[in-house]
N, C-alpha and C positions, 0 to 999 in steps of 0.2 A: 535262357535267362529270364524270361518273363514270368518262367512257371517258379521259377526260382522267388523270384521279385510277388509274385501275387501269393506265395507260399507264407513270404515272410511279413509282407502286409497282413496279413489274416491270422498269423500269431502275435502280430505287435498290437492288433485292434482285438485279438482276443482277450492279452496280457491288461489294456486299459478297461478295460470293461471289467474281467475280472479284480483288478484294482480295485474301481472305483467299490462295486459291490464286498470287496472284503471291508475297505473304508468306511462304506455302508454302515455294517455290518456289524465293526468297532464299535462305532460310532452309537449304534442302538442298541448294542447288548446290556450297557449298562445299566440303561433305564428298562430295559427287558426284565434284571432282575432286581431290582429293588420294586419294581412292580406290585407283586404281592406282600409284601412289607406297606407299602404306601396304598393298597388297598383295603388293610387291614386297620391301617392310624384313620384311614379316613372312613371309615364303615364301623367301626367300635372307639373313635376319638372325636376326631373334627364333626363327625356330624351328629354325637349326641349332645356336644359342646354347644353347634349352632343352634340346635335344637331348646336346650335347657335359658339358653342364651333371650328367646325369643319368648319362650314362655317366663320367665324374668319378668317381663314388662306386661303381664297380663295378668288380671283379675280372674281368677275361675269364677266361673257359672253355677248354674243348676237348672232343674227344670222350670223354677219361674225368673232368675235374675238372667242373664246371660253374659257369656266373658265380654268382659270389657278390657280396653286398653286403659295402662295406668303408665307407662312410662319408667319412670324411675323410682317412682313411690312403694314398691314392695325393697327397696334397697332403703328408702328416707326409711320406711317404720322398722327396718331390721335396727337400725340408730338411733333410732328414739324410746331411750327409757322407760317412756310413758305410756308406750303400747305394750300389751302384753306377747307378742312374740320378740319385741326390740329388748326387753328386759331378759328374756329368759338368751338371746343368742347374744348380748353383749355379755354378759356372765360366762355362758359357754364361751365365746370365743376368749375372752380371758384365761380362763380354764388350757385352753390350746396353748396359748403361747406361753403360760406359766410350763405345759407338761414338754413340750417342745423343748423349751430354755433348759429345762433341767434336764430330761432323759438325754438330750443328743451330746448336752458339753460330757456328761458326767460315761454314759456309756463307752466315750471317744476314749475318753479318760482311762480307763480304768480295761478296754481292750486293749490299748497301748503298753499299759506297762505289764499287763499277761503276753502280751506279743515280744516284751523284752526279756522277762524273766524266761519263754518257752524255746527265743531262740537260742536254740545254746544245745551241748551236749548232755545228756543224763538219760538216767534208765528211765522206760516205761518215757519215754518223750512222745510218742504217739498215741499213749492213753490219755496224758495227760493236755494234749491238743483235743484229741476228742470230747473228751471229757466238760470241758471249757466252749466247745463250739457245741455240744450236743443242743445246749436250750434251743437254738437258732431252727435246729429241726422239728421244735416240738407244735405242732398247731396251736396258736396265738390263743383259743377255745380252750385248749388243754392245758395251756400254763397258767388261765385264770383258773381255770377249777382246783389245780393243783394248788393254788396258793390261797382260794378261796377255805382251804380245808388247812393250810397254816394261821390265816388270820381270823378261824374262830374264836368267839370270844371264850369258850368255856375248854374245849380239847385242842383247841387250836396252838400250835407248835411254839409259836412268836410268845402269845399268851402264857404258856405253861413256863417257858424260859423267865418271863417276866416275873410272875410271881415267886420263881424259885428264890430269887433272887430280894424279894418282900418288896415288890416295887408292881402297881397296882394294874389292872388288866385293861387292854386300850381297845375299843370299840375299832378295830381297824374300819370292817365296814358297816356306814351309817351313820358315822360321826362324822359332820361336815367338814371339821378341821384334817380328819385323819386317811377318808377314801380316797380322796386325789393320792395322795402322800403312797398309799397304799399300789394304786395307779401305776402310777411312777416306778415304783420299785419291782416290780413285774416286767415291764417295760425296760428297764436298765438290765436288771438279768435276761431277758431274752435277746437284746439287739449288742450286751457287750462282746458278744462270742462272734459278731460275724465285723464288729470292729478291729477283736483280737485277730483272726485271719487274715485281713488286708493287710492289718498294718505287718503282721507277720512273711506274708509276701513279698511287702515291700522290702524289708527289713533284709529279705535272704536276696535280692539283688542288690545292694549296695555292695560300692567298691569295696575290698576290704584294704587296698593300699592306704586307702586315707586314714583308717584306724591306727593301720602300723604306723605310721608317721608323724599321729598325735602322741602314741604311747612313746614314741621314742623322744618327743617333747614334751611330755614330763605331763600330759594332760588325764584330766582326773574322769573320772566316769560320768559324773554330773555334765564336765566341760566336753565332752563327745554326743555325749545326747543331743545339751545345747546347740552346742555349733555344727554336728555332723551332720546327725540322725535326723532330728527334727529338720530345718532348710530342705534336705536330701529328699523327706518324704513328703514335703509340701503336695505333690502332686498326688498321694496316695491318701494325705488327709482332706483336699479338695475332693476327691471322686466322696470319701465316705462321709464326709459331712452335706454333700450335696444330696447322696442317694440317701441318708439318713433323715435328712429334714422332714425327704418329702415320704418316705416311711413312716415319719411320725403320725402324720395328717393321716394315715389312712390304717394306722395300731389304735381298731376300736373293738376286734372279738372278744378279748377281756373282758370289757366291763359288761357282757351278757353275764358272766358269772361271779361279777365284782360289784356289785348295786345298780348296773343300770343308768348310771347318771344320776343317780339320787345317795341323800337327801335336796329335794328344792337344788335339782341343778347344779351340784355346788361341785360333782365329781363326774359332771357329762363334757364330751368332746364333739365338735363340729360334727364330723363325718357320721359319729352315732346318732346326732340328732335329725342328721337329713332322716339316716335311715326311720327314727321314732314317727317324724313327722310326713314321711314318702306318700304313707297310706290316707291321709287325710287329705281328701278333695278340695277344702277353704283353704291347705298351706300350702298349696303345688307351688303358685307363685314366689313363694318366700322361700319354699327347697330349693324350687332353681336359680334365685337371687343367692342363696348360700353356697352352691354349687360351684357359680360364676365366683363371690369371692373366694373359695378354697384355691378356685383354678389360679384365679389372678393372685394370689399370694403366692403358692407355688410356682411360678411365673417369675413374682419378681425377688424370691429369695435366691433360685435357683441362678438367676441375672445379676442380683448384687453379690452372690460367692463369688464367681466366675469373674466379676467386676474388678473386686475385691483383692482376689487370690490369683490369677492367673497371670497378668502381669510379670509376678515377683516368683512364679511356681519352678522349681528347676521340675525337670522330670528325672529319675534316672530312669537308667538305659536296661 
């Protein structure tokens, strides 16, 4: 019996042991694999952030001044008019949230209701899905060029329509009134195709009991969108106005082939201007002050959606 008894002691303390080690084991695999994920946010995020962060508050040098600390003063002079980089980024950043306001309600817009007309039955349905989402693949570079050669003033497509028409030719780019405007409408055609896809997603999981139930009460197509559709995809319009915003912020390859930010800044956006100003040694300070607020705005839009929407967000299933 002993050999019995010390047999089974030594499988009960092998069973705890091995426990404890698969417990272990649980226990750290998780963080085993988000690992390289969290080595990656923090080696190409967190730490150029701290980085940009630091140099914010300093004054670049040269061979006879040297850096100095300034605090929070390359953030005062981005604010004040009366400096010449406060004047030109308060205009830009106007600029931003003018292209912002307009490209993200209006793309939303206008994917949703492609997303309602394509769910549905009819021929050629998957050309015409394609078709609709193609811009979305097209390099951000290439759809400015492409449209750079529509908003010519003399052969340009928009132009030649216009005057067919005896109605006179518009400077798309280079007229301050018209380049943004210009902007913008590039920007709506490339980001409404990948609006139209979500929402079409979402669209093709919904329940279809609740439709039949409205139709049998007598309710009208306007009154299903209303009350069904819309509520239903709150959670699908939360993810694409979220991921949309901060898409906006960072939709600057265009205007390499759309004027550049000019005339006088009046058609330039944040992100292209870090880039104009990256390579100038007296603006380091004032890049990575602008850096800092793109971050902290996309911070707190991305907080006030979520604020805002999530609460009241059904998800469907």
């Amino acid at each position: 019996m002993s050999h019995i008894e010390s047999f089974l002691d030594y499988r009960a303390a092998r069973s705890l042991t091995t426990g404890k080690y698969t417990r272990l084991w649980q226990n750290v695999l998780p963080y085993l694999l988000i690992l390289p994920t969290f080595a990656f946010v923090m080696l190409f995020t967190l730490l150029p952030t701290v980085n940009a962060l630091i140099q914010s508050l300093y004054q670049p040098g040269n061979a006879r001044v040297p850096t100095r600390y300034v605090g929070l003063q390359n953030y005062l002079d981005l604010f004040n008019p009366n400096t010449l980089i406060g004047a030109d980024f308060l205009r830009i950043a106007g600029n931003t949230l003018i292209y912002i306001f307009t490209t993200v309600p209006i793309s939303m817009a206008i994917g949703f209701g492609l997303a309602l007309l394509l769910n549905r039955k009819m021929r050629a349905l998957g050309l015409f899905r394609f078709a609709f989402f193609y811009p979305v693949l097209i390099p951000l570079i290439g759809a400015g060029s492409i449209f750079a050669f529509l908003f010519a003033d003399q052969i340009g497509l928009l132009n030649t329509i216009l005057r067919s028409f005896g109605l006179p030719s518009i400077k798309w780019i280079g007229d301050p009134n018209w380049t943004l405007i210009a902007i913008i409408m590039v920007s709506i055609w490339k980001q409404a195709g990948f609006c139209m896809i979500m929402y079409l997603a979402g669209l093709q999981g919904l329940p279809q009991d609740v439709y039949e139930a409205a139709e049998l009460d007598g309710a009208s197509t306007w009154q299903k969108i209303r009350r069904i559709t819309l509520p239903l995809l709150q959670g699908t319009t939360l993810f694409i106005l979220t991921t949309s915003i901060a898409a906006s912020f960072q939709f600057v390859d265009h205007l390499f082939a759309l004027g550049e930010g000019q005339p006088n800044e009046r058609s330039n956006l944040l992100l292209y201007f870090v880039f104009q100003k990256y390579n100038e040694p007296r603006n380091q300070g004032y890049v990575s002050a602008i850096t800092i607020i793109i971050l902290v705005a996309l911070l707190l839009f991305t907080v006030l959606n979520f604020w805002l929407w999530e609460r009241r967000t059904h998800y469907e299933n």
